[in-house]
C-alpha positions as CSV (number, residue, x, y, z in Angstrom):
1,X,79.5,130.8,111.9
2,X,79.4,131.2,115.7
3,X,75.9,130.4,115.6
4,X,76.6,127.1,113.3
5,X,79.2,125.7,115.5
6,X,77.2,126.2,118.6
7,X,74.2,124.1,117.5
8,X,76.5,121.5,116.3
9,X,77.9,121.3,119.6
10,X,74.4,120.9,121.3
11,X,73.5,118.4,118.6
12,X,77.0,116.4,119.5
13,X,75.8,116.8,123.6
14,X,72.3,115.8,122.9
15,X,73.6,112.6,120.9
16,X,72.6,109.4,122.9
17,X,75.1,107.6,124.8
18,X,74.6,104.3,122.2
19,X,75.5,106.5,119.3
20,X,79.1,105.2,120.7
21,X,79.9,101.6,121.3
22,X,78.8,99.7,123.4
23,X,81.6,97.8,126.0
24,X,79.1,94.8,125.1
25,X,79.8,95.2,121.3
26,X,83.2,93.8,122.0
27,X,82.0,90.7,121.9
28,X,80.4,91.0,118.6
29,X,83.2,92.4,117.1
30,X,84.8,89.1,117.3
31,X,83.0,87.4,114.9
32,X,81.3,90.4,113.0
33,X,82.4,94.0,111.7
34,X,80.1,96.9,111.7
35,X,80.9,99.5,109.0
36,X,79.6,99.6,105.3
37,X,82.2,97.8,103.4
38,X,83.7,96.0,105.7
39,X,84.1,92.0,104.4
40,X,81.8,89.3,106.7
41,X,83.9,87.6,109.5
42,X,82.9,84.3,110.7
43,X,79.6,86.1,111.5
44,X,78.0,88.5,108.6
45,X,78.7,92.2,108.6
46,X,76.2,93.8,110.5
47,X,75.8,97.1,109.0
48,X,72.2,98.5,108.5
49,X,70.8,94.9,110.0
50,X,67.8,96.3,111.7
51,X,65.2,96.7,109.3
52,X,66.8,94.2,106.7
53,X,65.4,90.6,105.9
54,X,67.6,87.9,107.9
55,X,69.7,86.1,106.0
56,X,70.6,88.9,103.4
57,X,74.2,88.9,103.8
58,X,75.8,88.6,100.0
59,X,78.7,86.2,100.1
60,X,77.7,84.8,103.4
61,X,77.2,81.1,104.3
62,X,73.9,81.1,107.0
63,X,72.9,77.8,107.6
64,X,70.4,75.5,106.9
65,X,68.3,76.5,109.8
66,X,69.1,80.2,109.5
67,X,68.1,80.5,105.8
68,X,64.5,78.1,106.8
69,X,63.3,81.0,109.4
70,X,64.8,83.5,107.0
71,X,62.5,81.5,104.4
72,X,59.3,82.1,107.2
73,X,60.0,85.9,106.6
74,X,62.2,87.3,109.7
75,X,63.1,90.6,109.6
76,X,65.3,92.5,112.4
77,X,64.1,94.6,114.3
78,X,64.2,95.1,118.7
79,X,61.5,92.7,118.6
80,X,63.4,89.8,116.9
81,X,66.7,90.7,117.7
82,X,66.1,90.7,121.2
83,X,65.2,87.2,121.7
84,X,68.0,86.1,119.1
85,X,70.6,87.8,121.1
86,X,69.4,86.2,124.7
87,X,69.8,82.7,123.2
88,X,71.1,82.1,119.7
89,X,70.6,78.6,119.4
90,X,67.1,78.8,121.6
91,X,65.4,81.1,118.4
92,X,67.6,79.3,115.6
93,X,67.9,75.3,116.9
94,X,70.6,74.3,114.5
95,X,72.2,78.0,113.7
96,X,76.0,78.2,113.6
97,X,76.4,81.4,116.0
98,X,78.0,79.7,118.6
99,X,77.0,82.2,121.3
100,X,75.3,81.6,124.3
101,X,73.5,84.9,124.7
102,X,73.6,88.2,126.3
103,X,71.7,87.7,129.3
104,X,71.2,91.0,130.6
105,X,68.3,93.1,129.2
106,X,69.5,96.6,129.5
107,X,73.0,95.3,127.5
108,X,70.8,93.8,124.9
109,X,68.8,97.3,124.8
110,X,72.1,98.6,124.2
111,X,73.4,97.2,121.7
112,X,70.0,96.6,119.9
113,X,70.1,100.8,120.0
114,X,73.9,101.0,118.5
115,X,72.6,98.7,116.1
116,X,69.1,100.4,115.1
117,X,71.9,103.6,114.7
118,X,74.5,101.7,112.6
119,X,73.5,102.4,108.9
């Protein structure tokens, strides 16, 4: 038992810093929630995004221009997301996120990582 809780502790030390959230995140969390369940905001839910086809929310209303590079096959992942979250409306002319971008890249690394995490 001893034994157990000691390598749970060094699994819970070696955990990586964006296991938690990120102080960037905050501003996500205005317009989107996070955990599995949770209803879509004015943004989708972004639970399990990276790895899922764009535009997959159920019940949410992308538009026009979202769902026509959706069409083209985007998928995110730290490639796609990365560019998406400098400048919305520069990789999605016409996209309703009305968010000018995270500008810095090790705060988009970030929060690409708690993303990647968040399943």
């Amino acid at each position: 038992m001893l034994l157990r809780s000691l390598a749970v502790a060094a699994l819970v030390a070696a955990t990586p810093a964006f296991a938690a959230d990120p102080p960037q995140l905050a501003q996500c969390k205005v317009c989107h929630n996070f955990a599995k369940g949770q209803p879509n905001k004015i943004g989708p839910n972004l639970n399990g995004v990276v790895g899922r086809k764009a535009g997959a929310v159920a019940g949410f209303n992308y538009s026009a221009a979202f769902k026509a590079k959706a069409a083209g096959g985007l998928v995110w992942n730290a490639a796609t997301l990365d560019p998406w979250l400098t400048a919305p409306a520069k990789y999605i002319p016409g996209t309703k996120m009305a968010y000018a971008g995270l500008k810095d890249p090790a705060q988009r690394k970030a929060v690409i990582a708690y993303l990647t995490a968040n399943k």
